[in-house]
C-alpha positions as a Python dict, from the first residue, in 0.01 Angstrom:
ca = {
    (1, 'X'): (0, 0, 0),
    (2, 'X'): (-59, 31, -352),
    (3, 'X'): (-17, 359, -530),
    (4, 'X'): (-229, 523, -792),
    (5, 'X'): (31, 394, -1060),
    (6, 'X'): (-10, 38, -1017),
    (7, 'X'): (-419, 116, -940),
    (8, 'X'): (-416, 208, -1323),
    (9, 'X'): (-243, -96, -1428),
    (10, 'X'): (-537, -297, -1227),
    (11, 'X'): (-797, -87, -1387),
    (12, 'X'): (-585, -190, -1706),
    (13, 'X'): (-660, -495, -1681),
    (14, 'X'): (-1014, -544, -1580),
    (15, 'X'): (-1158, -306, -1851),
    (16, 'X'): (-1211, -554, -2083),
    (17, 'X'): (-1547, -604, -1858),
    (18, 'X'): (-1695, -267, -1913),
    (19, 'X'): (-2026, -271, -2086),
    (20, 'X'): (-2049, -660, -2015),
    (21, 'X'): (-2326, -753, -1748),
    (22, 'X'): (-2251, -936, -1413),
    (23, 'X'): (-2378, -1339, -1407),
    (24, 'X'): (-2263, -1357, -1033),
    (25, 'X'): (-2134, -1195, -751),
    (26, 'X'): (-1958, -1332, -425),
    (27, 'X'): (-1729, -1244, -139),
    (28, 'X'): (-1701, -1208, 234),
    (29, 'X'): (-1723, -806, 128),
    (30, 'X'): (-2017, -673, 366),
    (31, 'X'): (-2265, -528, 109),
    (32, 'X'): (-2552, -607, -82),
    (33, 'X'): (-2394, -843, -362),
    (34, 'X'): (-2721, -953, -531),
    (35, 'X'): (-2873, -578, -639),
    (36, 'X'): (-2459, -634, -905),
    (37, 'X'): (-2645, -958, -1057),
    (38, 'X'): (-2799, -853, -1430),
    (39, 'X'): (-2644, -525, -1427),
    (40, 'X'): (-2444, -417, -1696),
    (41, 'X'): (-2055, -232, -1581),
    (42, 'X'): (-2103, 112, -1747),
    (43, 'X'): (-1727, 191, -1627),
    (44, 'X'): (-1427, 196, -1436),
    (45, 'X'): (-1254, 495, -1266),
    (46, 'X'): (-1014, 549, -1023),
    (47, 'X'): (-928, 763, -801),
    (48, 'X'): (-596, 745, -661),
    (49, 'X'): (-582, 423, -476),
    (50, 'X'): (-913, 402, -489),
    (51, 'X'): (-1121, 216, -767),
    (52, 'X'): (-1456, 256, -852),
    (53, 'X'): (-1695, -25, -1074),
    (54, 'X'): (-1982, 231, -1205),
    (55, 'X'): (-2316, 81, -1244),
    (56, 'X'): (-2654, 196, -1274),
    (57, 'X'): (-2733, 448, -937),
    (58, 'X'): (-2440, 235, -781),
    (59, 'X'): (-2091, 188, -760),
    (60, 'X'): (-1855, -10, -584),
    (61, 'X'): (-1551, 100, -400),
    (62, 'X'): (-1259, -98, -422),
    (63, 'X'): (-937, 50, -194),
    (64, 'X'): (-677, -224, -184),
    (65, 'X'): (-534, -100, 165),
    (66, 'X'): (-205, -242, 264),
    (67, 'X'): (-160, -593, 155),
    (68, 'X'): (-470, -623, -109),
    (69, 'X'): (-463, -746, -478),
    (70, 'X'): (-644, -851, -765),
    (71, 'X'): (-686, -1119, -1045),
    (72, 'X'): (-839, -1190, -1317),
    (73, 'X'): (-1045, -1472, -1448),
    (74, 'X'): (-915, -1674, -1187),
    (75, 'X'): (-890, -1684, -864),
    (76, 'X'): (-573, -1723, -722),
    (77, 'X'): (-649, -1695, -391),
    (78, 'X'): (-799, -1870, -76),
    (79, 'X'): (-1221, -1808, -25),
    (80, 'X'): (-1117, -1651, 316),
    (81, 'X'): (-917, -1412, 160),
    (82, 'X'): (-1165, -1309, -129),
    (83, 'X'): (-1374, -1020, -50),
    (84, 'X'): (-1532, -937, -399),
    (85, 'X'): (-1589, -1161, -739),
    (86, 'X'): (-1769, -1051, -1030),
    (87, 'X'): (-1824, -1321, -1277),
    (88, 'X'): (-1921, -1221, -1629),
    (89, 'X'): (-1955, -1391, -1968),
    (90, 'X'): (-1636, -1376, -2041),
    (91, 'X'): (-1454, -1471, -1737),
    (92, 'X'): (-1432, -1261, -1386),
    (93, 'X'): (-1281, -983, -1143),
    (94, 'X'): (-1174, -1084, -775),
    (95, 'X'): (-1016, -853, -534),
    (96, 'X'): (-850, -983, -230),
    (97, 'X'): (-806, -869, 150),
    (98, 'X'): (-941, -519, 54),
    (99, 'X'): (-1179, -271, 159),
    (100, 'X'): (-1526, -314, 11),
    (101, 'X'): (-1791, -54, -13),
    (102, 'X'): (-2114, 78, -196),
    (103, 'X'): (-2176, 427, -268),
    (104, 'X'): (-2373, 610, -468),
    (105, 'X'): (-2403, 843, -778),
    (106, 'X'): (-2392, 1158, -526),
    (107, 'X'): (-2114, 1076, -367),
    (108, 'X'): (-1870, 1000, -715),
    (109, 'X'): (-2049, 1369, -810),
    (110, 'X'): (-1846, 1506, -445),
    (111, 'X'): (-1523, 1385, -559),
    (112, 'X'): (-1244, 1640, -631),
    (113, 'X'): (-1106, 1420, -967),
    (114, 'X'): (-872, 1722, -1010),
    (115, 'X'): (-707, 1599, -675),
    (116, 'X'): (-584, 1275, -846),
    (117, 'X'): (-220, 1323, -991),
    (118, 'X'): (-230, 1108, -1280),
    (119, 'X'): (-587, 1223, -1421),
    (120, 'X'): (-597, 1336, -1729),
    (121, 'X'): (-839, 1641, -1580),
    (122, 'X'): (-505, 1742, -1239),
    (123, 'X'): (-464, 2058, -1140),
    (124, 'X'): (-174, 2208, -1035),
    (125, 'X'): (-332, 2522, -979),
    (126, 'X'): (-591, 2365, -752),
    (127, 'X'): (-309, 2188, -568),
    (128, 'X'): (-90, 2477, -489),
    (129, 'X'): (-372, 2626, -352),
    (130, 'X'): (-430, 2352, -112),
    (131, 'X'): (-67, 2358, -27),
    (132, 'X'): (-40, 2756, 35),
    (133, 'X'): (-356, 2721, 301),
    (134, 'X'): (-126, 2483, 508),
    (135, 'X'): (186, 2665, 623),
    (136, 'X'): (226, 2480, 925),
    (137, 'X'): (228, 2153, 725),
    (138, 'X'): (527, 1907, 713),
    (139, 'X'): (583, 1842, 323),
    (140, 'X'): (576, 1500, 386),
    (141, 'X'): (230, 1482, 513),
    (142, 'X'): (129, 1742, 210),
    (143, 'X'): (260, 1464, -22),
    (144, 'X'): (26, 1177, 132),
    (145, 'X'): (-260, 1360, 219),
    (146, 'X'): (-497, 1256, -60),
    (147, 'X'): (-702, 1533, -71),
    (148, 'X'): (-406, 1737, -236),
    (149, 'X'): (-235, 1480, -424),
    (150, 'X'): (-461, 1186, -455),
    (151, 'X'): (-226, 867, -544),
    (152, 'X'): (61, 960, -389),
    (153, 'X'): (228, 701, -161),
    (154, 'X'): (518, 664, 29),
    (155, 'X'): (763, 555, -240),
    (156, 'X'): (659, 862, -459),
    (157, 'X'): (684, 1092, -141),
    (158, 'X'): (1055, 953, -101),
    (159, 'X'): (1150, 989, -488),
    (160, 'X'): (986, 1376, -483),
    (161, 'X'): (1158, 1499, -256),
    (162, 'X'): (1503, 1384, -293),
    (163, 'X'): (1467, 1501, -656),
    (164, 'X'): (1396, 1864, -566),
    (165, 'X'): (1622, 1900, -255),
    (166, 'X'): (1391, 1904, 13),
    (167, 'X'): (1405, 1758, 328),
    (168, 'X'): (1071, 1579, 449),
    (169, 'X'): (988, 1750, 801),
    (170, 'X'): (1035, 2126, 570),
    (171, 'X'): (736, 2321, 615),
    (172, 'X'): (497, 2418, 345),
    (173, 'X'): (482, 2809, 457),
    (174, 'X'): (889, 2814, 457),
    (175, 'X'): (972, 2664, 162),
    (176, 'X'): (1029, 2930, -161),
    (177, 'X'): (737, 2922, -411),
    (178, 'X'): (929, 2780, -684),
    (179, 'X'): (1025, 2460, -476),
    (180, 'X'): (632, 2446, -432),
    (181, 'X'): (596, 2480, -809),
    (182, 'X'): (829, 2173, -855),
    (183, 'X'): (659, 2008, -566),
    (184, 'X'): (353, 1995, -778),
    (185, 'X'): (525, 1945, -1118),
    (186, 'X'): (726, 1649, -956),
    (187, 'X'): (435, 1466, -826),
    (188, 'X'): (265, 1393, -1138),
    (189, 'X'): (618, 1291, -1314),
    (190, 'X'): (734, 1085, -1114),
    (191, 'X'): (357, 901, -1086),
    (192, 'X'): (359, 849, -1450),
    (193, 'X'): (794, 740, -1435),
    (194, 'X'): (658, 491, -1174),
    (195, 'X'): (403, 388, -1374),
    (196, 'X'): (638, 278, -1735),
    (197, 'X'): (848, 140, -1436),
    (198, 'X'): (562, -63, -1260),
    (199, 'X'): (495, -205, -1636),
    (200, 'X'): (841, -316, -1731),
    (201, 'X'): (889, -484, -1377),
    (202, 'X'): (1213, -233, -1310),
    (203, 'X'): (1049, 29, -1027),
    (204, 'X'): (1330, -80, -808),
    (205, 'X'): (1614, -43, -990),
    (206, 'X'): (1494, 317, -1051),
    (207, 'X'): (1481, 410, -677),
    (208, 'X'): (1721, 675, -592),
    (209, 'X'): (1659, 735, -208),
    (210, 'X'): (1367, 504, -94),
    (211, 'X'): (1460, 207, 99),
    (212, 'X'): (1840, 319, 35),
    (213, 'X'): (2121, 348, 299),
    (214, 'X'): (2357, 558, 62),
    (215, 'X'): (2331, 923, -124),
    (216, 'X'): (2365, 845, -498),
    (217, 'X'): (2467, 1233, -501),
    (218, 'X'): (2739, 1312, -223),
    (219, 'X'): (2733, 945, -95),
    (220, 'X'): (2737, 1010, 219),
    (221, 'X'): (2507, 785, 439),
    (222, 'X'): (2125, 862, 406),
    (223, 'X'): (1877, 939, 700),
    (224, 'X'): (1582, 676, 786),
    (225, 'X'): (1356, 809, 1023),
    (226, 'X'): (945, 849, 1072),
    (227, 'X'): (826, 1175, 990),
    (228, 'X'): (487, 1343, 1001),
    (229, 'X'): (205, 1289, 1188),
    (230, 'X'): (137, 938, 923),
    (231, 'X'): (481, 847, 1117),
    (232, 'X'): (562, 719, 741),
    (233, 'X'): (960, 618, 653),
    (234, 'X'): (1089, 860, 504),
    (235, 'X'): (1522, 783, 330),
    (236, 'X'): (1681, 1178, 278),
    (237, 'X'): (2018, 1350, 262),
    (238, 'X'): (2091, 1578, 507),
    (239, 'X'): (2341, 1751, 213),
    (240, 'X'): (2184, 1739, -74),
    (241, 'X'): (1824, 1802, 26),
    (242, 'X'): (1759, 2144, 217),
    (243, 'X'): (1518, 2199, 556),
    (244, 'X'): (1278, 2465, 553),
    (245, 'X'): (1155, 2561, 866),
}
């Protein structure tokens, strides 16, 4: 699944079509396609993995889900794969095998933007606040649940926590209040590493502990297992990243 990193280098490159007005629109996507012909794309926002196109008294949703992608001014991809195309002037957006929806102006006014780790508008104060009404929470599930750290994804769960020493099944209430501090701290630096890493094509060679069998640390041999109640891999070292419980 996509993370918010690599949702901002999407919204990167669509933006050119802000303020341009849709010719046609197309797609298996289950919504009302024709009420997005003649009007004009006031803007593009995101939301963690989420990615909204902000017209008049409508938006749509875009949330890529697992295996979804984009491309631009071409399509790249088979019809039955193709859930959204906007065609402008100027060329077009499609977005493939994705979830679809329309929502209105209400609903973008409900949205907790401070949730979203790489907004310019985060809150760390907001999100250790979330985090201290959650004791019984496994970190790992505090890291994905998008209500506290909106963008976060599996990788970046991985990469947190082995660089602050803590082990992925710690919970919230037990672990020292500075750990939570760097927790928070953590989350939106390593979003923005991943994202200059995402853009020069090197996120792998960057990984430290996600998808690896060895401790760059101690190197002794590191732990794969599901944790959580996503059940979501989690790669830790039992030595050089502490349990709290």
């Amino acid at each position: 699944m996509p993370e918010g990193p690599s949702i901002l280098l999407m919204k990167e490159s669509i933006q050119k079509f802000e303020g341009k007005k849709v010719l046609e629109a197309s797609g298996s996507a289950k919504i009302d396609k024709e009420i997005l012909v003649g009007k004009t794309l006031k803007e593009i926002k995101t939301f963690g993995k989420q990615t909204y196109l902000v017209f008049d008294n409508v938006a749509v949703r875009i949330h890529l889900l697992m295996f979804g992608s984009h491309s631009v001014d071409e399509q790249t991809k088979p019809d039955r794969q193709l859930r959204l195309a906007l065609l402008f002037s100027d060329g077009g957006m499609y977005f493939y095998t994705c979830h679809v929806k329309m929502v209105d102006s209400e609903f973008l006014a409900g949205i907790d933007w401070k949730a979203d780790v790489m907004s310019d508008i985060w809150s760390p104060k907001n999100a250790e606040k979330k985090l201290k009404s959650h004791p019984d929470m496994m970190v790992c599930d505090a890291l994905m649940d998008q209500d506290i750290f909106s963008g976060v994804g599996n990788i970046i769960k991985n990469e947190v926590l082995f660089r602050i020493g803590v082990q992925p099944e710690s919970l919230l209430g037990k672990i020292p209040p500075k750990k939570i501090k760097e927790l928070i701290k953590e989350a939106r630096n390593y979003s923005f590493d991943f994202l200059e890493w995402k853009r020069d094509f090197t996120l792998k060679k960057h990984w430290l502990a996600h998808t690896k069998k060895i401790c760059p640390k101690c190197g002794q041999k590191l732990i794969k297992k599901q944790t959580g109640l996503g059940k979501r891999r989690s790669f830790y070292c039992e030595t050089d990243q502490e349990l709290y419980q």
